[in-house]
C-alpha positions in Angstrom: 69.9 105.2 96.5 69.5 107.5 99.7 73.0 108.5 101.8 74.0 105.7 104.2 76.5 105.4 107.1 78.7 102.4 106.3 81.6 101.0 108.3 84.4 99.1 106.0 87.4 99.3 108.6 86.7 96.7 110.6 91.0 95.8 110.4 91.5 98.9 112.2 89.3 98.5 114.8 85.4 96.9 115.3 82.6 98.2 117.3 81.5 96.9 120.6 79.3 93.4 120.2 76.6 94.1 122.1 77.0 90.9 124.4 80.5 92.5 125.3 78.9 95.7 125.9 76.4 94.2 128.4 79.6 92.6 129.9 81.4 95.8 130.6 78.1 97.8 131.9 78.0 94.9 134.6 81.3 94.4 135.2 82.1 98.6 136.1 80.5 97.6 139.7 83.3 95.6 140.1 86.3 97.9 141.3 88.4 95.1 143.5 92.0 94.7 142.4 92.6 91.4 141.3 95.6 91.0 143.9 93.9 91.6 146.9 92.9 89.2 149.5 89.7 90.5 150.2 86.3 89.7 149.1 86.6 92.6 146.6 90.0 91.2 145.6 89.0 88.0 145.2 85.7 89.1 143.3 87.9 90.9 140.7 90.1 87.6 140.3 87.7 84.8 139.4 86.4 87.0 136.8 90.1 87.9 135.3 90.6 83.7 135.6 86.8 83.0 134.3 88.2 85.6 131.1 91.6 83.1 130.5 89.9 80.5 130.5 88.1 81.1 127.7 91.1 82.8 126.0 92.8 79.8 126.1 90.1 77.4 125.2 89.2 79.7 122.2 92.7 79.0 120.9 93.9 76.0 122.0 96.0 76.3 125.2 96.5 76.1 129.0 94.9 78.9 130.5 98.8 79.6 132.4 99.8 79.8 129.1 97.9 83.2 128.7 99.4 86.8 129.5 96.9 89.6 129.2 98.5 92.7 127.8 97.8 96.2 126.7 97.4 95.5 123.3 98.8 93.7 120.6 101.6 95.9 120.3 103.2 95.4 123.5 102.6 91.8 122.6 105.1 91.9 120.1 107.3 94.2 121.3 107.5 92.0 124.4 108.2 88.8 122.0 110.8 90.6 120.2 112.6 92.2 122.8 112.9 88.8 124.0 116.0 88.2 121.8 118.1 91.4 121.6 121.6 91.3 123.4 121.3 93.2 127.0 118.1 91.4 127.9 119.2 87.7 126.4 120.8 86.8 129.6 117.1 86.2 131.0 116.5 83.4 128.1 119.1 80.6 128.6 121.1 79.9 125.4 119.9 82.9 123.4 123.1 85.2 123.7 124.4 83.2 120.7 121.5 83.7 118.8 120.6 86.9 118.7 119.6 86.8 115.1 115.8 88.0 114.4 114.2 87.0 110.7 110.4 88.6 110.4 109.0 89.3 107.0 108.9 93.0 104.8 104.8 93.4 105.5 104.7 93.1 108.7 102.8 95.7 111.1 104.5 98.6 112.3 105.2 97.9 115.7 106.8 94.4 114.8 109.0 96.5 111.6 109.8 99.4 114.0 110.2 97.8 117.0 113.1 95.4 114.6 114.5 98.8 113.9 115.3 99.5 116.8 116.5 96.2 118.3 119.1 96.1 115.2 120.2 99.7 116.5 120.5 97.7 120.1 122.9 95.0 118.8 120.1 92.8 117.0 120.9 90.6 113.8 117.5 91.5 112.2 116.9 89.5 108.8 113.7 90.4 106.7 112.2 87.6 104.6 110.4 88.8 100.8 107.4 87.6 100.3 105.5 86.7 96.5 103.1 89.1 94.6 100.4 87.6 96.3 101.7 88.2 100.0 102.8 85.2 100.9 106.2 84.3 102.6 109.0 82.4 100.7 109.8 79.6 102.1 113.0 78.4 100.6 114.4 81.8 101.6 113.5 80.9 105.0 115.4 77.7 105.0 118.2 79.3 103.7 118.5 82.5 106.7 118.1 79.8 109.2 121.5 79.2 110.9 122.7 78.9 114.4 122.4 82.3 115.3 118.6 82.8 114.9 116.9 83.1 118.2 113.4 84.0 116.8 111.2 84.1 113.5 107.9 86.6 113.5 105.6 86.2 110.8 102.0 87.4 111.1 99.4 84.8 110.2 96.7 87.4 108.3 98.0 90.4 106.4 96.4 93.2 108.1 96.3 95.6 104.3 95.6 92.7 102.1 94.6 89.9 104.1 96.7 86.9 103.0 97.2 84.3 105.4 100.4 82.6 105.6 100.9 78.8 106.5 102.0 79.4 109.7 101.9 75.2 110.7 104.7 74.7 108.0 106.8 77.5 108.8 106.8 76.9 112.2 107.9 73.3 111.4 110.9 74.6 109.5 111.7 77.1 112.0 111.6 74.5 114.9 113.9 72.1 112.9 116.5 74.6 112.9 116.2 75.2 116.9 114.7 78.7 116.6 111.7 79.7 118.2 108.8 80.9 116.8 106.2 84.1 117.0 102.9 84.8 115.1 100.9 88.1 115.1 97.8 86.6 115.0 96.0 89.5 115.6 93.9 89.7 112.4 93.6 85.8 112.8 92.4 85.4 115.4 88.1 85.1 115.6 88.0 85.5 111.6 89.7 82.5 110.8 90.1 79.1 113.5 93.4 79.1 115.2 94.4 76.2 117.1 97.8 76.9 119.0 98.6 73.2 119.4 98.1 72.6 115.5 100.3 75.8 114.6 103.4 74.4 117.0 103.9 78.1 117.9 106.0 79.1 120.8 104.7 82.6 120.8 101.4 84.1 119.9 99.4 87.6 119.8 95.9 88.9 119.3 93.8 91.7 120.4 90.2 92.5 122.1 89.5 95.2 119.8 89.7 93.3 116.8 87.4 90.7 117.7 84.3 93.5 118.8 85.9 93.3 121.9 87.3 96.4 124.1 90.2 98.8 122.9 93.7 98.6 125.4 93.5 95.0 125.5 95.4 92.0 124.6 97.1 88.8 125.1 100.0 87.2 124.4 100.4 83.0 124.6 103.9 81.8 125.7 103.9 78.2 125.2 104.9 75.7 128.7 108.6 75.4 129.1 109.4 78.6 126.9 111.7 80.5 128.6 110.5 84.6 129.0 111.5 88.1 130.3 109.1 90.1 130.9 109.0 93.1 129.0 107.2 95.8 131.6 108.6 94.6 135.4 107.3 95.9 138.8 105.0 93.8 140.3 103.7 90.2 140.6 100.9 90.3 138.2 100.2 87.8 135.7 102.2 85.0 137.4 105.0 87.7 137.1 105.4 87.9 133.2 103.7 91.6 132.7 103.0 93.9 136.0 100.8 96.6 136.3 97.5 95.9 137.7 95.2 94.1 135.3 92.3 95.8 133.3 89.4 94.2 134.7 86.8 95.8 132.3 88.7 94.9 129.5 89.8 91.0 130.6 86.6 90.8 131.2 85.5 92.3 127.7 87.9 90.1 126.2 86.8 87.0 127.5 83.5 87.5 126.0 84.6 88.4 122.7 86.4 85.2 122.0 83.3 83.6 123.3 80.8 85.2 120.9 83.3 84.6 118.2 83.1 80.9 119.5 79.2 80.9 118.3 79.3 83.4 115.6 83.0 83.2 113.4 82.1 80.2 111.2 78.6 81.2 109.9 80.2 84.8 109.8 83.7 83.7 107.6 80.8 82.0 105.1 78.7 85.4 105.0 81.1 87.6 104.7 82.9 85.4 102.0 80.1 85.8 100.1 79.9 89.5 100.7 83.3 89.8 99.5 82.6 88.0 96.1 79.6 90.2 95.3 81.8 93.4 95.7 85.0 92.1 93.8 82.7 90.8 90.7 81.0 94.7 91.0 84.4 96.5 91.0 85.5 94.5 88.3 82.4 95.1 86.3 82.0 99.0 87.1 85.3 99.9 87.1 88.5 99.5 84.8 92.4 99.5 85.1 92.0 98.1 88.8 94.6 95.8 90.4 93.6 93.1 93.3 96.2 92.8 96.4 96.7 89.8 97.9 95.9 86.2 97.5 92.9 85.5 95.7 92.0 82.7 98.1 94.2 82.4 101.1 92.8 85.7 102.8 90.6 86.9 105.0 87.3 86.6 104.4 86.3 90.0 105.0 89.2 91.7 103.3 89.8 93.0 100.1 92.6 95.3 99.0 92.2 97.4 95.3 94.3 99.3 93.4 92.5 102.2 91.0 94.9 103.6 88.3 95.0 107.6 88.4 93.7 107.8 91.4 95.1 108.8 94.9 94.0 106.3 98.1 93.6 109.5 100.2 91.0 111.0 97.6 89.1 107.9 97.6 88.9 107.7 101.1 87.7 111.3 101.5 85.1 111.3 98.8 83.9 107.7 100.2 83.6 109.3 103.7 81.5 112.6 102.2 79.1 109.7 100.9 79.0 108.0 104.5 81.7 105.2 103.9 84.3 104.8 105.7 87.3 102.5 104.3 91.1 103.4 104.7 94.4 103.1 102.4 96.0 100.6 104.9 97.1 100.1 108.3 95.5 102.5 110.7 99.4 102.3 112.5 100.4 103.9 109.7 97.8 106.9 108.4 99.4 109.4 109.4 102.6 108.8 106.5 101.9 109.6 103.5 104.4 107.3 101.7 102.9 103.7 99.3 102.3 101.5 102.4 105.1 99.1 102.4 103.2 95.7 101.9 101.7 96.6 98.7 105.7 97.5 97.9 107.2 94.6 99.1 103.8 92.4 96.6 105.9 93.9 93.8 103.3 96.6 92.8 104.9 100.0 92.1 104.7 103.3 94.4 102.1 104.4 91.9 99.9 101.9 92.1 100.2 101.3 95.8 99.4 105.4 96.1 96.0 104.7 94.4 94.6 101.7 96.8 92.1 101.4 99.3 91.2 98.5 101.7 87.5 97.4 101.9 87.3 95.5 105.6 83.8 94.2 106.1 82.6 92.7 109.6 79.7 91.2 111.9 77.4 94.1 111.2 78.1 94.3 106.9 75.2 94.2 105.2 74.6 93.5 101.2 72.8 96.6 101.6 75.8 98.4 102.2 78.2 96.5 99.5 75.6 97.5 96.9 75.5 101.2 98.2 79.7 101.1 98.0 79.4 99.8 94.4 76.9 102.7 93.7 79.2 105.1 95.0 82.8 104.0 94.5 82.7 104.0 90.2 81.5 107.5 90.3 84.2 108.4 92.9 87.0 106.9 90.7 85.7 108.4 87.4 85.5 111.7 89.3 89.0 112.0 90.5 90.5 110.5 87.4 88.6 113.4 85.2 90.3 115.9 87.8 93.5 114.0 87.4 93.5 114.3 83.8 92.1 117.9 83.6 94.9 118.9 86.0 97.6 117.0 83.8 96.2 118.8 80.7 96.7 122.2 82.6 100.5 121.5 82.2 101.0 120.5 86.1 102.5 117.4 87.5 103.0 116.2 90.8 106.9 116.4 92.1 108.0 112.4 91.5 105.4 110.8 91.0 
């Protein structure tokens, strides 16, 4: 089988649909700001307002319930930040309950962003979570006392893909008078999300992630929720996130969630059935391998696999000689080179988590290219696990590990 170029990191980021693309090229020759009064201005605005619209209907809400952002990040940093003393005064009642509980495997910039609001004067409370991802619930019930203001848990895993039942715990959370956050930014467009159904107060996604424009995002705050905005200085966005808005990538946006509108369900089924074909080949090609996260609960298009005596970085650089591109985890997080912290927090030892890989398939995966990967990716493993053992026979070792 000849050398191909094959994208499998379609959690980190996905390329441009080509219906978004079109969107953007036409959209550049508009260059009003959306706040302006004139023609230009007002130009500029029907489109941002055409783009919430179908935001909202894409997940259930009121369009005035949707704040565009920068990105999913700021999302959640604004959600957070929400409920850390110095900054509570702008939600009525929340001074006494300053208390944050999020979950071990969350992203980086809900985990770090935690940190750092605990350094502030947070309560920050992290919930475990099984072998399979998934949070537990009666440890939920039992951190949930007066003084939690918020709980944050994301809906899809973005290293392993589990989904969590988001509708039950936002039930609990609710009947203990906390409010409650989902990073729904690997949910959203793979999976249906229906913000009514969930109950959530607060939600996130991202353009990006949906074959939509990078430096986008929004952010639904239910009706009635109190909210401080996170970046102040102008009137934008009904006053809840100034700057001046990012036409282009509104605009992008709002076509995104509309092609995933037409396209998600038949594309959940194919990629589904993409992901089967390449577990049953790993399992039959390769041995002493280890499958992260729930067997059914999870993304469609994700699959997470551990390789005894073998490093994830190797992988990833002898699949990217061959044209395929994969990665060990969250792109947040590349640059460390410690076991990423989800596969830790599963149970599975540093070892283990050192030697994994996550396969992320998308709209343009092909069977084609899931056969190529299962041509390649035995001979990959055998190869550095005979340089493993040849270098352990040599009388070296690598410094705790």
């Amino acid at each position: 089988m000849g050398h191909m170029q094959v994208y499998f990191d379609n959690n980190a980021t996905t390329p441009l649909h080509p219906e978004v693309k079109k969107e953007l090229i036409a959209g550049m020759e508009m260059f009003g700001n959306p706040s302006s009064m004139h023609g230009f201005g007002r130009e500029a605005r029907a489109n941002v307002e055409d783009a919430r619209r179908k935001v909202a209907d894409f997940i259930g809400a009121h369009e005035h319930e949707i704040v565009f952002v920068g990105s999913g990040s700021e999302a959640n940093n604004t959600v957070l930040s929400l409920f850390v003393c110095g900054t509570s005064q702008c939600i009525p009642g929340t001074r006494m309950r300053s208390t944050i509980i999020t979950t071990k495997i969350e992203h980086p910039c809900v985990l770090e962003t935690s940190e750092c609001l605990a350094h502030r004067g947070a309560n920050v409370k992290f919930l475990d979570v099984d072998r399979y991802g998934k949070v537990d619930l009666d440890q939920l019930e039992s951190m949930l006392g007066d003084d939690v203001g918020l709980v944050s848990v994301m809906m899809a895993n973005n290293e392993i893909g589990t989904l969590q039942d988001i509708e039950t715990i936002t039930k609990i959370v609710h009947e203990r008078g906390a409010y409650m956050h989902t990073d729904a930014v690997q949910a959203v467009g793979k999976v249906p999300v229906d913000v009514r159904k969930l109950g959530v107060d607060f939600l996130t996604m991202s353009g990006h992630k949906i074959y939509g424009p990078k430096g986008i995002g929004a952010l639904f705050v239910r009706k009635g929720i109190p909210y401080c905005p996170l970046i102040r200085g102008g009137h934008q966005e009904r006053g809840r996130r100034a700057g001046t808005e990012n036409t282009l990538g509104i605009l992008g946006l709002g076509k995104a969630v509309e092609m995933r509108s037409i396209e998600m369900a038949a594309e959940e089924k194919r990629l589904m059935e993409l992901k089967g074909i390449l577990k049953r080949g790993i399992e039959e090609k390769i041995d002493d391998i280890h499958f992260n996260g729930h067997p059914e609960d999870s993304l469609a298009g994700t699959l997470n696999v551990s390789f005894a005596g073998a490093e994830g970085e190797a992988i990833l650089l002898y699949l990217d000689l061959a044209g395929i591109a994969v990665s060990t985890g969250s792109a947040c997080a590349s640059g460390s080179l410690d076991p990423s912290h989800v596969l830790l927090a599963t149970g599975v030892d540093a070892e283990t988590a050192h030697g994994s890989i996550r396969i992320s398939m998308g709209r343009e995966s092909t069977l084609e290219e899931v056969e190529y990967l299962l041509d390649v990716l035995p001979k990959t493993i055998q190869r550095i696990r005979d340089m493993s053992t040849a270098y352990i026979k040599g009388g070296c070792h690598v410094a705790g590990r």
